[in-house]
N, C-alpha and C positions, 0 to 999 in steps of 0.2 A: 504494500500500500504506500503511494507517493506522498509524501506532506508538506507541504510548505505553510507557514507563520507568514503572514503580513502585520505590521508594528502601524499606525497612523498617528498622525501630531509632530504640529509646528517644535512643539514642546522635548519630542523626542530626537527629531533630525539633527536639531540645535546645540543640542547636548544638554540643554536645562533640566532635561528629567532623565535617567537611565533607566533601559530599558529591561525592566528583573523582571516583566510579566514574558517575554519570548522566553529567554534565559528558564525562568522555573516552568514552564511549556515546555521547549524543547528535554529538560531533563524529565521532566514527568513523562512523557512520551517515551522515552529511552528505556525507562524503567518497563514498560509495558511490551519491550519488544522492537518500535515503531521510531527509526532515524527519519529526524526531520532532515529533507533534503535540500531545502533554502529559504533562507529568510531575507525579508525585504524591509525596508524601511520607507514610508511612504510621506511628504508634510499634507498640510491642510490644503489642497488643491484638486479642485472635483476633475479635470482632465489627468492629472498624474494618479490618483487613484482609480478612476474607471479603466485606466490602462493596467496599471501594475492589477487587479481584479481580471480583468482579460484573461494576461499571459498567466496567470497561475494557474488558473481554473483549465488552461486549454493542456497545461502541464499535468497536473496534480489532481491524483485520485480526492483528495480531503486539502480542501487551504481553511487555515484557522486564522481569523482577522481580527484584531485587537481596538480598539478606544475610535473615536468619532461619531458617539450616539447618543452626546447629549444633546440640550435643547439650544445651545445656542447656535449663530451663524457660521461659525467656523467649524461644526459636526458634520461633513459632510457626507460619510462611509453610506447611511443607508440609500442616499439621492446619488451616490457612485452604482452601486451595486443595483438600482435601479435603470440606470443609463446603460451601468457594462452588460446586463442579461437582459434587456428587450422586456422589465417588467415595471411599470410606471407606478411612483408613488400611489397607493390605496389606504386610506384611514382604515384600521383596524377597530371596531367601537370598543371590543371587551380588552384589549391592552387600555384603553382610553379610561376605561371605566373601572380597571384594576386600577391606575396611576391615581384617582379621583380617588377613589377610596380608601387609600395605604395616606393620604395628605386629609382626610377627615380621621379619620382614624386617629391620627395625630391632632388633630383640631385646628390644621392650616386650609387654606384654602390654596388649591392650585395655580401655580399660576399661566398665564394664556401660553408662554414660550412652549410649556412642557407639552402642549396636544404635539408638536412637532415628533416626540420618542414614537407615537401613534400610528406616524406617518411611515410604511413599511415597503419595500416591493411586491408586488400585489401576488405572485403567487407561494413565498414564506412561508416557512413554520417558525412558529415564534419559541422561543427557549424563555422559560420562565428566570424573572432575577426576583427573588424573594425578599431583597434586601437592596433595591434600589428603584427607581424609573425607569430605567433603559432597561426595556427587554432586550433580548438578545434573538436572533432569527438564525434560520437555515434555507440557502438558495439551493435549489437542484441547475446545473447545468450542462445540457449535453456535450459531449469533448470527444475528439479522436480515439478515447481512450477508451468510450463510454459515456459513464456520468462522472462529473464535477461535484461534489458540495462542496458548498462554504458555509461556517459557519463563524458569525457574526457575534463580538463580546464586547461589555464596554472596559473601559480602559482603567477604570477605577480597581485597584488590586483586590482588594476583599472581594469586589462582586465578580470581578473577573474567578478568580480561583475558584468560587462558589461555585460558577456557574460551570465551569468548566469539569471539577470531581462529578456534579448531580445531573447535567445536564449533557453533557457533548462526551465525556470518557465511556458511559453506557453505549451511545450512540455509536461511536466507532468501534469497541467490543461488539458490537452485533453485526455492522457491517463487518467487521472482517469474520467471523462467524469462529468456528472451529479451528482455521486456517491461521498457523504460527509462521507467518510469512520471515519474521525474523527474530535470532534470538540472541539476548545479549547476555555474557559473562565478563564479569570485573573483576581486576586483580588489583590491588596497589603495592608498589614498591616505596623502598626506603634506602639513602645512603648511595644512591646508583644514576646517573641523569638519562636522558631522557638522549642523547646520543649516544651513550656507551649500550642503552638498550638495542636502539637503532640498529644497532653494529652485532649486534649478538642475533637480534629477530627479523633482519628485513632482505637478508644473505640469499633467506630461498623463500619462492613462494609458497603460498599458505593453499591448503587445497580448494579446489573450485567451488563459489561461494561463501566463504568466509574471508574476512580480511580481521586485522589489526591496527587499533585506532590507538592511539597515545594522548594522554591533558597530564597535563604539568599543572599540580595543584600546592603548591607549596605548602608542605614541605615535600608533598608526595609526587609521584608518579603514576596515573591509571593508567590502563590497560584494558583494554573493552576487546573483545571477541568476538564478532558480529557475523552472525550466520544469518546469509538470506536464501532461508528454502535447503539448507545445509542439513545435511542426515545427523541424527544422532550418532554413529557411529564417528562422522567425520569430525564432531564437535570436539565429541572426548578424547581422538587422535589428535589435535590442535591445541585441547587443554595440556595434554600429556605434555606435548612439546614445549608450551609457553613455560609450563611450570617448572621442565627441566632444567632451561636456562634461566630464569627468574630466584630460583628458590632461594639463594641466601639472602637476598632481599627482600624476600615477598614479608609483609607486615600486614591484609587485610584480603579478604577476597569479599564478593554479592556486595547487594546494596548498603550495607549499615557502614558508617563512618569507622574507617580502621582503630581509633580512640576510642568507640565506644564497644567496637568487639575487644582492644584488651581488658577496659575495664570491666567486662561482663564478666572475666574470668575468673573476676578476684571475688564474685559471689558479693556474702553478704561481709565480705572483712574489711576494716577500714584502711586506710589510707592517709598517710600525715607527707604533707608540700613542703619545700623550703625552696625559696625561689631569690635569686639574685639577679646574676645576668638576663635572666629568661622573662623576670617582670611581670610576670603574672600569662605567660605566655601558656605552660603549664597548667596552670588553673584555667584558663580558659579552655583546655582540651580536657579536662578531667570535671568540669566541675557540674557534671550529671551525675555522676557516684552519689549514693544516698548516704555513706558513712566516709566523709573527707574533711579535711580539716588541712588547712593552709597557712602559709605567714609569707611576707616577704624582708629580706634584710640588705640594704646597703654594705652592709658589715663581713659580710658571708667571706670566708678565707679564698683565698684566687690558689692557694696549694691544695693539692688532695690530699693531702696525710695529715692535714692540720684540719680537713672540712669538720663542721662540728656534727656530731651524730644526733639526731633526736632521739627521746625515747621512745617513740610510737614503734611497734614491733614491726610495722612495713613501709616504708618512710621512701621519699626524694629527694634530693637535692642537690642544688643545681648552684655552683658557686658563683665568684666574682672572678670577671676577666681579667687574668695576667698574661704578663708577655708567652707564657706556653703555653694558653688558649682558656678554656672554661671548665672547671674539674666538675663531675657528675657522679653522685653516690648513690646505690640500691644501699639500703640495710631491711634485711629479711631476716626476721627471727633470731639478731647476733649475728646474721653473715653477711658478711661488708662486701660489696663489689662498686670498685671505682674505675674510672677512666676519666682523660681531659684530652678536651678535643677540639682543634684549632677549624674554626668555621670561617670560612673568606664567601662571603657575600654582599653584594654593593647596597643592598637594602637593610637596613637594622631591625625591622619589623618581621622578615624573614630570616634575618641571623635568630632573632630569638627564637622560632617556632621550630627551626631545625634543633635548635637544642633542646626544647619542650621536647619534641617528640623521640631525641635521640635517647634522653631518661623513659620515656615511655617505653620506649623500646626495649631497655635492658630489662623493665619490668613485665613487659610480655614474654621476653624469653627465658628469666625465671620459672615464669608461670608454667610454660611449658615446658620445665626440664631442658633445656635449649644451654647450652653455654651464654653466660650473659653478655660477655661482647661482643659484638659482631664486627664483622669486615667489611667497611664500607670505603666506596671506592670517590665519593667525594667529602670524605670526614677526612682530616687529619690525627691519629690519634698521639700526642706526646708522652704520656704517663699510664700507668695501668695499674692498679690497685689491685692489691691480696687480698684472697678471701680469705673470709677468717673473722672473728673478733678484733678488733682495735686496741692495742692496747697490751 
């Protein structure tokens, strides 16, 4: 199934507003199976939108079109989508009379702009917004391909989202029926970029119908797997593969954020932070754990033999930058496992979160019996710390 996102607004082309409503679409889509295959961006111009509405429809099995449904002069989207399929403005009265009622209901009176949301192309299915004015519709259009839909949101985020889980995710589950046209598996890596990957996975082709996708997610690396129409047999031959060359890196696989499957492993035991260089970097990837408890200190030693131990029985901590880099401490139950490790990155909001998740790290690979330090091939490591007691 083909899909394209159309984005509308002066507001978005401009750069005044960023655009998280395509962004969290396309990855909701992804998760479903379903790569969007282009996005557009369109401003408030009834000729450049009834065009860029054209070429997509005559494209794409499903175009998803975002914001331009409110009541003022500059919402152009339904009087586009009216012009590009040969279907002329029709007043809808029961949208009309739903908007009338959701503004008494409230004890305002409507006001005259809003009959405009009303105003639909005449042959529409309207998509309920429970939580707003602007319905949302669905065009049928015939295409080389077949049929076209689009379906029509407004650009407002809550009601877009809304509409989109209740409204249009059903809708495309039933049009594509039974049939897993495509399917996606994720890995994420750690410590490893994102051309040394390159170099390890892109030497031979992947078998017919599957490819491999890469996002550089700092700190991380995905890895998506995308079978289109690809056998089960051939998936798990390509898993096999990916995982062979990945595996000393590999920190997370499926959907759930790599940080919340390690912390899933530590159950119901708590967790004690100490955070220096890292800044709160650390707490912010851990701080879903229900039994955590955090500090942060200027003070923190920049030596690893000197780092101060907490008492908490499963503890972090993440020093102060000295000239041989940032020292990092597991203490598990009495056993101390340290390293310090030189991060060169031109971003300091991403120096921190490498190191955030470089401690995370060593405590996932406690978790799983794993040697706690690992061999990464963009960490520098200068120090290495005994296990053992302190002391």
């Amino acid at each position: 199934m083909r899909i394209e996102i159309i984005s509308t607004g002066d507001e978005i082309v401009t750069g005044l507003v960023v655009d998280t409503n395509a962004a969290w679409l396309s990855a909701l889509l992804l998760e479903q199976g379903w790569q969007v295959r282009r996005r557009a961006t369109v401003g408030d111009n009834l000729a450049d939108l009834t065009a860029v509405l054209q070429e997509s429809a005559n494209r794409a099995e499903v175009v998803l079109v975002c914001g331009g449904l409110g009541p003022t002069a500059d919402d152009l989207t339904a009087q586009a989508a009216a012009e590009a399929f040969d279907q002329p403005l029709t007043l809808f009265p029961d949208w009309l009379a739903t908007m009338a009622e959701r503004y008494a209901s409230r004890g305002r009176t409507m006001a005259r702009s809003n009959t405009k949301q009303a105003w639909l192309p005449r042959d529409c299915e309207i998509l309920d917004n429970p939580v707003g004015t602007a319905c949302g519709f669905v065009v049928r259009h015939p295409a080389s391909h077949g049929q076209s839909r689009l379906f029509f949101t407004p650009g407002v985020p809550f009601e877009f989202k809304q509409m989109v889980r209740e409204q249009i995710m059903p809708r495309l589950k039933a049009l594509a029926g039974e049939e897993t046209d495509t399917e996606l598996r994720r890995f994420y890596t750690f410590g490893v970029s994102e051309s040394a990957l390159s170099d390890m996975l892109d030497a031979a082709p992947w078998p017919a119908g599957i490819e491999l996708g890469y996002r550089s997610s700092m700190p991380l690396i995905e890895l998506k797997l995308i079978g289109h129409g690809a056998s089960t047999a051939d998936m798990d031959a390509a898993e096999a593969r990916l995982l062979a060359a990945i595996a000393p890196w590999l920190v997370g696989r499926g959907n759930e954020a790599p940080a919340n499957q390690i912390l899933a492993l530590l159950g119901e035991r708590s967790l004690h932070l100490q955070e220096g260089e890292s800044r709160g970097a650390l707490l912010t990837m851990c701080h879903g754990h229900p039994a955590l408890t955090a500090g942060f200190s200027h003070t923190l030693s920049d030596d690893l033999t000197q780092l101060a131990v907490p008492a908490a029985p499963l503890s972090l901590t993440i020093g102060r930058a000295g000239p041989d880099g940032v020292p990092l401490l597991l203490c598990a139950d009495g056993q101390l496992h340290g390293q310090t490790l030189k991060v060169s990155h031109p971003d300091p909001a991403s120096g921190r979160r490498i190191l955030a998740f470089a401690a995370l790290d060593m405590l996932r690979r406690h978790l799983l019996g794993l040697p706690v330090l690992a061999d990464y091939l963009t960490l520098t490591r200068t120090a290495r710390g005994q296990e053992g007691a302190r002391g």
